[in-house]
KELUM-316921 format. One record per residue (C-alpha): residue number from 1; residue in three letters; x, y, z. Coordinates in Angstrom, 2 decimals. Example, Ala and Ser with C-alpha at 12.3 -4.5 7.8 and 13.67 -1.06 7.14 Angstrom:
% residues 2
{r 1,ala,{12.30,-4.50,7.80}}
{r 2,ser,{13.67,-1.06,7.14}}
END
This chain:
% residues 443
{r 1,unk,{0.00,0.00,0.00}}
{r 2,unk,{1.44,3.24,-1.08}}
{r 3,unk,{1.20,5.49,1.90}}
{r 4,unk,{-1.69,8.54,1.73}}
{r 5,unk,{0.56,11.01,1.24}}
{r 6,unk,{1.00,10.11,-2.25}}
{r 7,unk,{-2.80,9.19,-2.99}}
{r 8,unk,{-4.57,12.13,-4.70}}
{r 9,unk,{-7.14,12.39,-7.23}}
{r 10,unk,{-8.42,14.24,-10.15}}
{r 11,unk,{-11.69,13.10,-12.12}}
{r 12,unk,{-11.65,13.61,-15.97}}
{r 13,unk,{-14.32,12.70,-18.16}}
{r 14,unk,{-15.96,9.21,-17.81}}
{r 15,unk,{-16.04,6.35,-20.52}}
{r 16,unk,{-16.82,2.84,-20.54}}
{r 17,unk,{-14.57,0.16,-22.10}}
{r 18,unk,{-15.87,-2.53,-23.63}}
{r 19,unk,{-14.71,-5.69,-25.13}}
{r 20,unk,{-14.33,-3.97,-28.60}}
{r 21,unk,{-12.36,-0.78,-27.52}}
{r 22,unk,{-10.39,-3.07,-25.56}}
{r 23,unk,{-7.08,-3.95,-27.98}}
{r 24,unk,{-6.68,-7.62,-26.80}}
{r 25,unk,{-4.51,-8.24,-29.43}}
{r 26,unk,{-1.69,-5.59,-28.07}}
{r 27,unk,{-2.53,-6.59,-24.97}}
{r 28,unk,{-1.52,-10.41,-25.67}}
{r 29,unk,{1.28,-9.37,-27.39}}
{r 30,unk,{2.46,-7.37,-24.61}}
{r 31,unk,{2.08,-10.23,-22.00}}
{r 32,unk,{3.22,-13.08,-24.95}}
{r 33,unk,{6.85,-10.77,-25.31}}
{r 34,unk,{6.51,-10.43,-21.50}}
{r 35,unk,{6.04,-14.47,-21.02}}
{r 36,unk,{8.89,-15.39,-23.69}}
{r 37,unk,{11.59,-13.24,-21.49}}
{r 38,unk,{10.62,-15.70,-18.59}}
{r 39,unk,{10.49,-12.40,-16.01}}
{r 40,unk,{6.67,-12.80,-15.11}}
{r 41,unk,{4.92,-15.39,-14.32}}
{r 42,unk,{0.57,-14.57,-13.84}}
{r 43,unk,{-2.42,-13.61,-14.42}}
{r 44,unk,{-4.68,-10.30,-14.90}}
{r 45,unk,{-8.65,-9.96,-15.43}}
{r 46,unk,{-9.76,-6.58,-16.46}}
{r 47,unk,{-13.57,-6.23,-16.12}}
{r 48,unk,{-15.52,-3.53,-17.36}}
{r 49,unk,{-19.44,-2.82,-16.23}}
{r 50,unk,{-19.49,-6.03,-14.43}}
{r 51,unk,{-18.31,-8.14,-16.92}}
{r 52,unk,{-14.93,-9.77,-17.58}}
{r 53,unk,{-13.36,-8.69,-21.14}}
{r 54,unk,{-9.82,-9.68,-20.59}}
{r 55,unk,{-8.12,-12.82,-18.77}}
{r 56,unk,{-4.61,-13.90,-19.61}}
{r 57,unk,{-2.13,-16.04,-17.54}}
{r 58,unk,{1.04,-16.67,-17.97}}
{r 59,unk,{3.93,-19.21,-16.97}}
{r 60,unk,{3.79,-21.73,-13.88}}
{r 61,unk,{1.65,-21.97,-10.47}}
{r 62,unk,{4.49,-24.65,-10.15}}
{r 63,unk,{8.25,-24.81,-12.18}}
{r 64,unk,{9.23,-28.50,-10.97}}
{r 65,unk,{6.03,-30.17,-12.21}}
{r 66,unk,{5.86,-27.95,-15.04}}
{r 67,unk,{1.98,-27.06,-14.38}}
{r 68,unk,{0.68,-23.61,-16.29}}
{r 69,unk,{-1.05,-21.32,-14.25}}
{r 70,unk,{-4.45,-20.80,-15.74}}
{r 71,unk,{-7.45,-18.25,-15.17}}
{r 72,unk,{-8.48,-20.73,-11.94}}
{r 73,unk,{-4.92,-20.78,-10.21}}
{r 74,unk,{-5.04,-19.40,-6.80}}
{r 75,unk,{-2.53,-16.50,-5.69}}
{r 76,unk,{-1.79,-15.48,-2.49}}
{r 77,unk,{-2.76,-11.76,-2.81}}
{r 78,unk,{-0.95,-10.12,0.24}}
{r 79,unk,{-2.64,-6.48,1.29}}
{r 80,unk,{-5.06,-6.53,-1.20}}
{r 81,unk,{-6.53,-8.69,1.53}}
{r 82,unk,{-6.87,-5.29,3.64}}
{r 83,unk,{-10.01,-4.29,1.83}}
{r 84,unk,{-11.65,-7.22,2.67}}
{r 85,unk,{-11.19,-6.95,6.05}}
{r 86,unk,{-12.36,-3.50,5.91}}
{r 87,unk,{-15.71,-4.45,4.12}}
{r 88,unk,{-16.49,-7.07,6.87}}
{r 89,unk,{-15.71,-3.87,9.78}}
{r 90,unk,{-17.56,-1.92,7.96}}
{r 91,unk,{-20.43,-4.28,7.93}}
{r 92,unk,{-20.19,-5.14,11.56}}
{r 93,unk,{-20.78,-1.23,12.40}}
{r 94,unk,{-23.71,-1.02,9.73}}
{r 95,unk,{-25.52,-3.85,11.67}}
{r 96,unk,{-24.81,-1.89,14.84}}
{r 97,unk,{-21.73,-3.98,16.47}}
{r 98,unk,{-19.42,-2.04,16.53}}
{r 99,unk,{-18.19,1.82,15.87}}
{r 100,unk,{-16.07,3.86,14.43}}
{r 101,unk,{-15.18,5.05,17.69}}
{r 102,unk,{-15.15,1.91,19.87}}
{r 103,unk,{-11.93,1.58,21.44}}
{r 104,unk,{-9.51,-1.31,21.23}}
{r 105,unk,{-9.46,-1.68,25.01}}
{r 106,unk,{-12.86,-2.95,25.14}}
{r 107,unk,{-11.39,-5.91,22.81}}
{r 108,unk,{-7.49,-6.17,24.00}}
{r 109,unk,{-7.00,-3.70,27.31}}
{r 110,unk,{-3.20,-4.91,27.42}}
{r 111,unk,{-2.11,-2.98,23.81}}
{r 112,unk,{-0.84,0.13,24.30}}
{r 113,unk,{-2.46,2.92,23.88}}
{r 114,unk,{-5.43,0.76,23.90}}
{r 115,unk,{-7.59,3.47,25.57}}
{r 116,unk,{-6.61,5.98,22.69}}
{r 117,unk,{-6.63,3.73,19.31}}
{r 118,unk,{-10.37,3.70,18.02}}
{r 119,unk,{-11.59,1.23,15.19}}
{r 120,unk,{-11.25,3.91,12.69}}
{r 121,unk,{-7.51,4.71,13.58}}
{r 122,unk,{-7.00,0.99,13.17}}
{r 123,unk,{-8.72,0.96,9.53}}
{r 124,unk,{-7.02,4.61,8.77}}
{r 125,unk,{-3.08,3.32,9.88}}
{r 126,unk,{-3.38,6.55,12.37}}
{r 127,unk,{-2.75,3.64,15.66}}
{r 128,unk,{0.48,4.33,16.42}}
{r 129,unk,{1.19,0.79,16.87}}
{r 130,unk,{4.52,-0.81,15.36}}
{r 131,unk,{4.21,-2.75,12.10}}
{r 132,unk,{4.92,-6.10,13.67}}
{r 133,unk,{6.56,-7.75,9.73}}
{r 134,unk,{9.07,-5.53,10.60}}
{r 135,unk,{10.37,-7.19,13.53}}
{r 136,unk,{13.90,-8.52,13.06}}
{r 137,unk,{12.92,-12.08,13.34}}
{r 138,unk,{10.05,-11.89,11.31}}
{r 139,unk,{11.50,-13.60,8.39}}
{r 140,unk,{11.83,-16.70,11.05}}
{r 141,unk,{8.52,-16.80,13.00}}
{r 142,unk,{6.23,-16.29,10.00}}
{r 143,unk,{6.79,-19.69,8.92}}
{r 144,unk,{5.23,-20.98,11.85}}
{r 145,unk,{1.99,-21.43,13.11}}
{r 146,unk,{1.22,-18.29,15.34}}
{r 147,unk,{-1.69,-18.28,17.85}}
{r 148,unk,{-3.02,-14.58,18.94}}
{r 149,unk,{-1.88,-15.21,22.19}}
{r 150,unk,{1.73,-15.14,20.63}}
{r 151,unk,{0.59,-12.32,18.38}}
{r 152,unk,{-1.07,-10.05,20.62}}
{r 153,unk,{2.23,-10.46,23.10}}
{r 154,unk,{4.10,-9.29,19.82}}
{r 155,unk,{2.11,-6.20,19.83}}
{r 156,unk,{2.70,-5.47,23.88}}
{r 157,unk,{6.24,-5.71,23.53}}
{r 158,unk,{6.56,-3.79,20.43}}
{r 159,unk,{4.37,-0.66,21.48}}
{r 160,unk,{4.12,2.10,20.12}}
{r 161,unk,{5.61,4.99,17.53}}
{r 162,unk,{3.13,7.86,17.60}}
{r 163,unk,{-0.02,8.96,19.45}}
{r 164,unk,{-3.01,7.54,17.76}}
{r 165,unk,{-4.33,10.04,15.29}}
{r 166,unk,{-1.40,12.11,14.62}}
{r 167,unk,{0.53,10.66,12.03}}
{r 168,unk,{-0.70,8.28,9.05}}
{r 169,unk,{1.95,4.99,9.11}}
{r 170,unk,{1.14,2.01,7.61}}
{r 171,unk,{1.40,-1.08,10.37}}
{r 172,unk,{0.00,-4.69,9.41}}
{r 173,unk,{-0.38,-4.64,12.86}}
{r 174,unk,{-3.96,-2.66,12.83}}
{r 175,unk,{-5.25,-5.09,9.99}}
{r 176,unk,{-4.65,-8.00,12.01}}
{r 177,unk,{-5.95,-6.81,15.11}}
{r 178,unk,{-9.11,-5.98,12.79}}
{r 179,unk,{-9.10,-9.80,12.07}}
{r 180,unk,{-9.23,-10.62,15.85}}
{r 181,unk,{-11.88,-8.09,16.36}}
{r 182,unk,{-14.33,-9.63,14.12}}
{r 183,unk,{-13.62,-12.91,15.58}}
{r 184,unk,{-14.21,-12.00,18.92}}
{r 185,unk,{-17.59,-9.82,17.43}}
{r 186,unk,{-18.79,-12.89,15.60}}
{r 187,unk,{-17.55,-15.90,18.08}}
{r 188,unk,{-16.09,-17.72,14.80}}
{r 189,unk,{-12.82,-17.68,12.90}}
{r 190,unk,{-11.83,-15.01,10.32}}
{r 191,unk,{-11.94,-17.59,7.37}}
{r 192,unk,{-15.61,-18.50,8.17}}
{r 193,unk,{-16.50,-14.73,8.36}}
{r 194,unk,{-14.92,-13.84,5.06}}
{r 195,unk,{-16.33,-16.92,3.46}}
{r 196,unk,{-20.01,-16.00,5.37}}
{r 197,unk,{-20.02,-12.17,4.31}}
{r 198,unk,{-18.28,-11.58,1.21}}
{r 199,unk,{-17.26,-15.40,-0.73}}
{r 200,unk,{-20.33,-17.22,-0.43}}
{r 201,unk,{-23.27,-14.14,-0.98}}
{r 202,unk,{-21.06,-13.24,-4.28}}
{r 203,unk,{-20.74,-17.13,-5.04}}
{r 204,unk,{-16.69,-16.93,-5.19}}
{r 205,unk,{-15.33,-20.08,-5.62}}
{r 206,unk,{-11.39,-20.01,-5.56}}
{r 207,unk,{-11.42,-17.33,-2.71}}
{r 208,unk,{-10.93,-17.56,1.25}}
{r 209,unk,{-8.06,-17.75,3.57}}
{r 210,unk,{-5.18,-19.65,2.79}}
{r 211,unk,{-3.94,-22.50,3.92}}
{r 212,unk,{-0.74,-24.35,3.43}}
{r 213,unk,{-0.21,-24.41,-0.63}}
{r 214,unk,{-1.54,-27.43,-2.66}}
{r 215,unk,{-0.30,-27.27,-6.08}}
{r 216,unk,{-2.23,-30.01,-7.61}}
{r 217,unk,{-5.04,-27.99,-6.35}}
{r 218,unk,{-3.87,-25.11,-8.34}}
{r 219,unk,{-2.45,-22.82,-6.09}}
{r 220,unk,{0.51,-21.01,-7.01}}
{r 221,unk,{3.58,-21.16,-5.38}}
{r 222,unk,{5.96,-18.70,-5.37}}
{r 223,unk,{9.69,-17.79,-6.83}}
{r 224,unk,{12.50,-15.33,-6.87}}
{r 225,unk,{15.14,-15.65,-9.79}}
{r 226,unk,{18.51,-16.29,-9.02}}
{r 227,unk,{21.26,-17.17,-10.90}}
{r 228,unk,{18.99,-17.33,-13.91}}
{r 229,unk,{16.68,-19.59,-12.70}}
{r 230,unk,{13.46,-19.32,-10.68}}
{r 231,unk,{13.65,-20.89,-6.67}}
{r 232,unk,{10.90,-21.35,-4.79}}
{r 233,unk,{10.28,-19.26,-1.67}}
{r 234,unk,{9.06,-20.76,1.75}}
{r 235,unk,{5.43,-19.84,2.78}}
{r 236,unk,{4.57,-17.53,5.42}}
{r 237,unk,{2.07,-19.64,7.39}}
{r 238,unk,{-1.44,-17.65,7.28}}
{r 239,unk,{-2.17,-17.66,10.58}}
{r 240,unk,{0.37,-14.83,11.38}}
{r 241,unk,{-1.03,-12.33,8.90}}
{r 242,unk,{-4.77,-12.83,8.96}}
{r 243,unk,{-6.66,-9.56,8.34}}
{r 244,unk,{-3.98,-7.96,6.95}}
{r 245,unk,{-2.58,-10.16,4.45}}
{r 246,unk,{-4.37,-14.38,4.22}}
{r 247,unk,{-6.12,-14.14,1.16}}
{r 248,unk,{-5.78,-16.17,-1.49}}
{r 249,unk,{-7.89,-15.37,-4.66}}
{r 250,unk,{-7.88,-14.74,-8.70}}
{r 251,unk,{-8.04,-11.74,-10.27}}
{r 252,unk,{-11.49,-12.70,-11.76}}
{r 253,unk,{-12.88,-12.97,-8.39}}
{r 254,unk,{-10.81,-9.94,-6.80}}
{r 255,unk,{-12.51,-7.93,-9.58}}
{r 256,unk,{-15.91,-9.54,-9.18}}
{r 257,unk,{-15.33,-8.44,-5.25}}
{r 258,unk,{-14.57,-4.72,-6.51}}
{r 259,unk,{-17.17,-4.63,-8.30}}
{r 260,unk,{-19.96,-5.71,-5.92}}
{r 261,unk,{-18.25,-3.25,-2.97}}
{r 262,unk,{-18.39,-0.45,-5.49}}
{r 263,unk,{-21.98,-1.36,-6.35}}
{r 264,unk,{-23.54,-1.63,-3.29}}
{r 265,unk,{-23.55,-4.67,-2.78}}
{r 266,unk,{-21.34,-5.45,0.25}}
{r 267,unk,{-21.63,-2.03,2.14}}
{r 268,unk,{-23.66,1.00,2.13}}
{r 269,unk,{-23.24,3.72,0.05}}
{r 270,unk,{-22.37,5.87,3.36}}
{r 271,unk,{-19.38,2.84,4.41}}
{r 272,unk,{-18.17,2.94,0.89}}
{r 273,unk,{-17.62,6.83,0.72}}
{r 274,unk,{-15.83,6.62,4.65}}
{r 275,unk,{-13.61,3.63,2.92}}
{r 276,unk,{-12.52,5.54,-0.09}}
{r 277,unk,{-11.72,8.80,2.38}}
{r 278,unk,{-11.71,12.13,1.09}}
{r 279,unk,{-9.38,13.01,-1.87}}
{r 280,unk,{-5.91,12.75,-1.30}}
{r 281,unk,{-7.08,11.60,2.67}}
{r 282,unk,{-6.70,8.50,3.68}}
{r 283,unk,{-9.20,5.30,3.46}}
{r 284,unk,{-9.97,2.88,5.18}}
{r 285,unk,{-9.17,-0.70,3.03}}
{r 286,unk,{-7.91,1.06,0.18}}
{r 287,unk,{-6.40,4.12,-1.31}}
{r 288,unk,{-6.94,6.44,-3.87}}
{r 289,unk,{-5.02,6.33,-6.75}}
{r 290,unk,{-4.20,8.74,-10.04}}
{r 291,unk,{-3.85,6.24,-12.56}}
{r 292,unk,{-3.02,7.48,-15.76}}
{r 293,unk,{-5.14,10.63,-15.55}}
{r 294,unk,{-7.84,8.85,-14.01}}
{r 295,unk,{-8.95,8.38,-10.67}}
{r 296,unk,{-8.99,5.29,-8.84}}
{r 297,unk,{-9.02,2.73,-5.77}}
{r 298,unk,{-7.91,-0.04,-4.61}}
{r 299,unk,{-4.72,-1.90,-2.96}}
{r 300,unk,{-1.27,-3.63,-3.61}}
{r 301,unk,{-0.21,-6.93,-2.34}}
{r 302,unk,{2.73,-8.53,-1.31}}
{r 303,unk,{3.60,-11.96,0.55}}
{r 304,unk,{6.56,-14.68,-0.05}}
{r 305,unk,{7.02,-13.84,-3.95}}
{r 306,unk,{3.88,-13.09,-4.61}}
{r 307,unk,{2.54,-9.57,-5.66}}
{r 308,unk,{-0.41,-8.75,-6.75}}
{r 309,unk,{-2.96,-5.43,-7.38}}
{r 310,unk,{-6.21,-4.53,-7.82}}
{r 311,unk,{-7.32,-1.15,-9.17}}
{r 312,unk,{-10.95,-0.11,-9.51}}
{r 313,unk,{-12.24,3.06,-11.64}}
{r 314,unk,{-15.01,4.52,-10.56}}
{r 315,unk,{-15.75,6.97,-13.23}}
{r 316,unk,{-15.00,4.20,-16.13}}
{r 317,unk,{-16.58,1.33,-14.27}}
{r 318,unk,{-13.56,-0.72,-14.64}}
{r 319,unk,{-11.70,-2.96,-12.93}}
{r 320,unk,{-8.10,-4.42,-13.10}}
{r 321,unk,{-6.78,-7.04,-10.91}}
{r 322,unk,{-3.33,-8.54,-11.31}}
{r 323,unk,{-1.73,-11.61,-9.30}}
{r 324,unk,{1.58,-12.56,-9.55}}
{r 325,unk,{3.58,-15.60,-7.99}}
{r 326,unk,{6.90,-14.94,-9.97}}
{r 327,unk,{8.30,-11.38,-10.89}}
{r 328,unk,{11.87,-10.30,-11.78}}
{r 329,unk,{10.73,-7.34,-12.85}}
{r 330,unk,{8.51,-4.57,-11.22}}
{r 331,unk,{5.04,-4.55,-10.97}}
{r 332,unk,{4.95,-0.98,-12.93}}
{r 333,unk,{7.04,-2.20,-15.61}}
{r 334,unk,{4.06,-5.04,-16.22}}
{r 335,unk,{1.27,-2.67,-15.81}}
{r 336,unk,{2.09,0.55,-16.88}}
{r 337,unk,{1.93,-0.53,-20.54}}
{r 338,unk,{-1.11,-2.39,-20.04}}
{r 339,unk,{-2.67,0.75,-18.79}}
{r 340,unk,{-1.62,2.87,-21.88}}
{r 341,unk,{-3.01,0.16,-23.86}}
{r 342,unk,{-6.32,0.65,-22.20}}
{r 343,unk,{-6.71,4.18,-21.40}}
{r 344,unk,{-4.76,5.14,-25.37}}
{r 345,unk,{-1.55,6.23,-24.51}}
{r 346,unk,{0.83,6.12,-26.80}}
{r 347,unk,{4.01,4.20,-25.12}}
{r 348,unk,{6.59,5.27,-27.59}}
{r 349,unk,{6.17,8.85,-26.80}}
{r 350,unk,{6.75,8.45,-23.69}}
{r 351,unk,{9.64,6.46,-24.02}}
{r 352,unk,{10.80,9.47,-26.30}}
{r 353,unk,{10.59,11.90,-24.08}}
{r 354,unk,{12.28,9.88,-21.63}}
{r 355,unk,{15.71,11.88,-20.38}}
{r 356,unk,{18.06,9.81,-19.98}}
{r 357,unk,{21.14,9.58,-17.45}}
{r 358,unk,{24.02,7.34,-16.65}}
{r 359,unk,{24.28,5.61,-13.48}}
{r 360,unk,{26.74,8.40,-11.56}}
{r 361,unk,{24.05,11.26,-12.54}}
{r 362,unk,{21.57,9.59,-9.78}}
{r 363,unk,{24.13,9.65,-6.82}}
{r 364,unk,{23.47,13.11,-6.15}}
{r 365,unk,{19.64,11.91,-5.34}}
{r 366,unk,{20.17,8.83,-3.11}}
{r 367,unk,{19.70,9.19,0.31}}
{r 368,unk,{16.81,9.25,3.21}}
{r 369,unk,{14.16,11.98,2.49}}
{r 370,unk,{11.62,13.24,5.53}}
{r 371,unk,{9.77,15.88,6.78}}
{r 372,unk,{8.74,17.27,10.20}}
{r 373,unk,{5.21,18.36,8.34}}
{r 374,unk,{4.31,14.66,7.36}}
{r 375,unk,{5.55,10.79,8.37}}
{r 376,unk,{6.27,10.26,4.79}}
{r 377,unk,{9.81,9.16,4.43}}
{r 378,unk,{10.89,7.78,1.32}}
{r 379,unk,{14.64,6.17,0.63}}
{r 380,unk,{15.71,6.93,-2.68}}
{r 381,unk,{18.80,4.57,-4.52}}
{r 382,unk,{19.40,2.96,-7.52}}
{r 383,unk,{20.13,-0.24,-9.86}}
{r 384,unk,{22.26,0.80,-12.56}}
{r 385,unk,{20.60,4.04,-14.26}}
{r 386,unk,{17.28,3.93,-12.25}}
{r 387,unk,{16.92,5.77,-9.90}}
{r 388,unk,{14.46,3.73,-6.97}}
{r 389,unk,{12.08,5.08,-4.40}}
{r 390,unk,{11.01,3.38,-1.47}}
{r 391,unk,{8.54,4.05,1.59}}
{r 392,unk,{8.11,2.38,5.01}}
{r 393,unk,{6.76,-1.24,4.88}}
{r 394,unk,{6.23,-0.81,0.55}}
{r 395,unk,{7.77,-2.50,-2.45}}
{r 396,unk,{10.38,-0.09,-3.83}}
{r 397,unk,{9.25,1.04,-7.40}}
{r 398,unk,{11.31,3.04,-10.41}}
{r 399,unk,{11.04,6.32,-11.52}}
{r 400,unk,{11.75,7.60,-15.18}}
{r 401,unk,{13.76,10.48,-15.82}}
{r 402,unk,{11.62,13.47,-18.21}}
{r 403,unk,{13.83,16.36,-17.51}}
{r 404,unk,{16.97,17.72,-15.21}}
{r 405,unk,{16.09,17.03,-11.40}}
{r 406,unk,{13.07,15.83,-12.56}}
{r 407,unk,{11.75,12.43,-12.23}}
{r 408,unk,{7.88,10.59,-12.76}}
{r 409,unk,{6.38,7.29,-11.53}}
{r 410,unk,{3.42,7.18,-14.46}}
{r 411,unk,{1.07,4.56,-12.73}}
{r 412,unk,{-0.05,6.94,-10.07}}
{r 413,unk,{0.97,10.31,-11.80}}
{r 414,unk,{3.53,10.93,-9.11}}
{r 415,unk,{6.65,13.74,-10.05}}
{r 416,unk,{9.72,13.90,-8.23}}
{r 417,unk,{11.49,17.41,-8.63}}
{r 418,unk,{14.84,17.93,-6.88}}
{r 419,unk,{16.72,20.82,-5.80}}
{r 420,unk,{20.47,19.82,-5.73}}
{r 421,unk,{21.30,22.89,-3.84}}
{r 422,unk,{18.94,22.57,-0.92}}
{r 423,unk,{18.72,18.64,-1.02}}
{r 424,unk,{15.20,18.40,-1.07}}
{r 425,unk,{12.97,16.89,-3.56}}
{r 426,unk,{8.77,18.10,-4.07}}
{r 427,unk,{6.58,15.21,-4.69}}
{r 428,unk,{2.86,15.94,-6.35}}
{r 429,unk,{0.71,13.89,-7.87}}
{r 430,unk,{-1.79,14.92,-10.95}}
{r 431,unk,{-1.04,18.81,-9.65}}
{r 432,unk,{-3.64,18.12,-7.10}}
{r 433,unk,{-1.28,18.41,-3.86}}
{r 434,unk,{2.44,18.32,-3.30}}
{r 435,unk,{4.61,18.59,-0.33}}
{r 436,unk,{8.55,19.01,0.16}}
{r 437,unk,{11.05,16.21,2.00}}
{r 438,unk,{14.39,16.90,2.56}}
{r 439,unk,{17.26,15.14,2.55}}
{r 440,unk,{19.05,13.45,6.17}}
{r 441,unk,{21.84,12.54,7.58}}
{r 442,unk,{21.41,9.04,8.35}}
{r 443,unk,{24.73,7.31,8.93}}
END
C-alpha cells in the first residue's frame, strides 16, 4: 500500500470500455513478449461494467512439475486482503456492532495505547502501533503457526511509535488486530466470516483464507530468480497475517469483489464513501489512486514472492486485478503498458521523451528523504541508471527520468522534482497536492 501522502485524485471525463475498444490483441502481445523473457509469471482480469473482457495467464503456479497457471490458479494476494477486512468492519458497524469510535481496550485492554486507538484509527493506519513484519525475526517466526496469544504479546512488547491520530503509518499490525476483532464480534474464525459475508453471498469459488499451498489444487507457489533460474520461496504460514494479508484469490474474483463493494452490494453507500476517504485523505481498506489521468481505488499486495494489485475506476466502471507468484521485474514495468493500452496512450512517446542519465548522474539523489510536516519518508537509490524510491513497509518502485532534477512514476501520476542545492525533492501527484522532503543525515 502506497502510503496517503502520495494518494490524490483528479476526475476527468468518464467512458466505458468494452470488449471492442479493448485492444486484446496488443494486450496479448504485450504479455506473450513479457512471457517469452521468462520475467513474469501470472495472471490479470480486467472487467468492465461487471463483466470480464480480458483474462490472460502466464507461466507456472508450479516450475518443478511444469503445471501452467491458468485463469483458476489461486494467488496469495498479500494487502489486497486489507479491503476485505475492511468491508467485513464496515459491515459489523452497519448492523450496529461495533463503531467507528469503539476503542480497542474494550477488545485487548493490554495494547498500548489501547484506551486511545479507536476502530477507525486501526482501519485509517493513524494507531500508532509498530508494524509487527518488521520485527527482526520476522522472516523466522512467519513460517510458523502463530496463535493470537503469541501475536497479541508481539504487539505489547513492540508498542508504540506515535499517538493515535497524529501521524498516518502504515502497520499490518492494525489489519490484524481488525481480524481478531471480528472474531471476537462474531464468536467464529476469520476464514468462516470472510467466506459467510463476502465469498459465499457473491458465489466466489477459488477465494478464502489460505492455507498451506496445494499445487495439484492449483495454487501457485511462489519464486525469486537467481542465478537465472526461478527458486521457490518458503510460505509464510497464514495464521500470522490474517486480516492484513491471508487471502488467497484470482483476479477474476478480486474484480468480481470490486465490483460488488463499489456497487452496493457489500456495504452501504455511506461505508463505501468513509472507505474511499476524502481526496488525497486516507481510506480505510484502500487508497486512492491517479492512474493514468484517471482516478482510482484499490490496494497492492505482497507476501513470499507473490505480488499482486487490484485497481478499480469509478468513473469508467472498470476494474483491473493482477496476481503474480513470480516477478523479476517490477510490478509498474508489467502494468504501466497495459494501462496505456487501455486508457490510449501512446508508449513510444513516452519512451521518447524519456531523459536519460548514466548511473553516476543519480548519486546526487540517493539518500533518506523526511519531513517534520508529514511521516512520509521515502529512501531513494538505484540499480544501474534507475533511480528507486522506497517508503516504510512498501515494495520499492522506479522512476523515469523526463527532464533535469526531474523524475515521474506514471502509474499513479507521481513527479519527483529535486533541488540539488537545498537537497530536497517536491513530490505531487496529478497537480492536485504536493509537499517538500528533505534530505538526512542518516549514517
Amino acid at each position: 500500500m502506497i502510503k496517503k501522502t502520495f494518494l490524490f485524485c483528479m476526475c476527468l471525463c468518464a467512458f466505458v470500455i468494452n470488449a471492442q475498444q479493448l485492444n486484446e490483441s496488443k494486450i496479448d502481445s504485450l504479455l506473450n513478449l513479457i512471457a517469452s523473457k521468462d520475467e513474469v509469471m501470472g495472471s490479470i482480469s480486467i472487467y468492465s461494467n461487471g463483466k470480464e473482457i480480458y483474462n490472460k495467464s502466464i507461466g507456472f503456479a508450479d516450475v518443478k512439475n511444469r503445471l501452467q497457471a491458468d485463469e483458476f490458479t489461486k494467488y496469495r494476494i498479500g494487502s489486497v486482503t486489507k479491503t476485505f477486512t475492511a468491508t467485513v468492519i464496515m459491515q459489523l458497524i452497519e448492523e450496529g456492532k461495533l463503531t467507528l469510535d469503539t476503542p480497542l481496550k474494550t477488545f485487548f485492554p493490554l495494547i498500548p495505547n489501547a484506551d486511545k486507538i479507536d476502530i477507525e484509527s486501526l482501519l485509517k493506519h493513524q494507531s500508532g502501533l509498530f508494524n509487527v513484519t518488521e520485527e527482526k525475526d520476522f522472516s523466522t517466526w512467519m513460517l510458523e503457526h502463530q496463535t493470537r496469544e503469541q501475536m497479541l504479546a508481539r504487539f505489547i512488547k513492540n508498542g508504540t511509535i506515535f499517538e493515535p491520530k497524529t501521524k498516518t503509518m502504515y502497520s499490518n499490525t492494525n489489519f490484524i488486530l481488525l481480524s481478531y476483532i471480528a472474531e471476537a464480534i462474531e464468536d467464529d474464525n476469520f476464514s468462516n466470516i470472510i467466506d459467510a459475508r463476502i465469498v459465499k453471498p457473491l458465489k466466489l469459488k477459488r477465494t478464502g483464507i489460505g492455507q498451506s499451498i496445494q499445487s495439484k489444487d492449483n495454487e501457485a507457489l511462489s519464486y525469486v530468480k537467481r542465478d537465472g533460474n526461478w527458486k521457490l520461496l518458503p510460505e509464510t504460514n497464514m495464521s500470522a497475517p490474517m486480516g492484513a494479508g491471508a487471502i488467497v484469490s484470482t483476479p477474476k474474483e478480486i474484480n468480481t469483489f470490486y465490483e460488488n463493494l463499489f456497487s452496493g452490494t457489500l456495504v452501504s453507500k455511506t461505508s463505501l464513501l468513509k472507505m474511499k476517504g476524502e481526496q488525497g485523505g486516507v481510506g480505510m481498506g484502500m487508497s486512492n489512486f491517479f492512474i493514468m489521468g484517471k482516478d482510482s481505488y484499490g490496494h497492492a499486495g505482497r507476501i513470499d514472492g507473490f505480488e499482486s494489485l487490484a485497481i478499480y475506476f469509478p468513473k469508467n466502471k472498470l476494474s483491473i486485478a493482477f496476481t503474480a507468484n513470480a516477478l523479476n521485474v517490477s510490478v509498474q514495468s508489467v502494468l504501466i503498458p497495459i494501462f496505456e493500452l487501455i486508457f490510449g496512450e501512446d508508449t513510444k512517446k513516452e519512451n521518447e521523451l524519456s531523459y536519460q542519465l548514466a548511473s553516476k548522474d543519480l548519486n546526487v539523489y540517493l539518500g533518506v528523504y523526511n519531513s517534520s510536516e508529514t511521516p512520509v519518508e521515502v529512501v531513494f537509490s538505484k540499480n544501474e541508471n534507475t533511480l528507486i524510491a522506497k517508503t516504510q513497509g512498501q515494495p520499492p518502485f522506479n522512476l523515469t527520468p523526463i527532464g533535469e532534477d526531474f523524475f515521474k512514476y506514471p502509474v499513479l501520476g507521481l513527479t519527483f522534482k529535486f533541488n540539488k542545492t537545498t537537497q530536497t525533492v517536491i513530490i505531487e501527484q496529478g497537480g492536485s497536492n504536493s509537499f517538500e522532503l528533505k534530505k538526512v543525515d542518516k549514517k
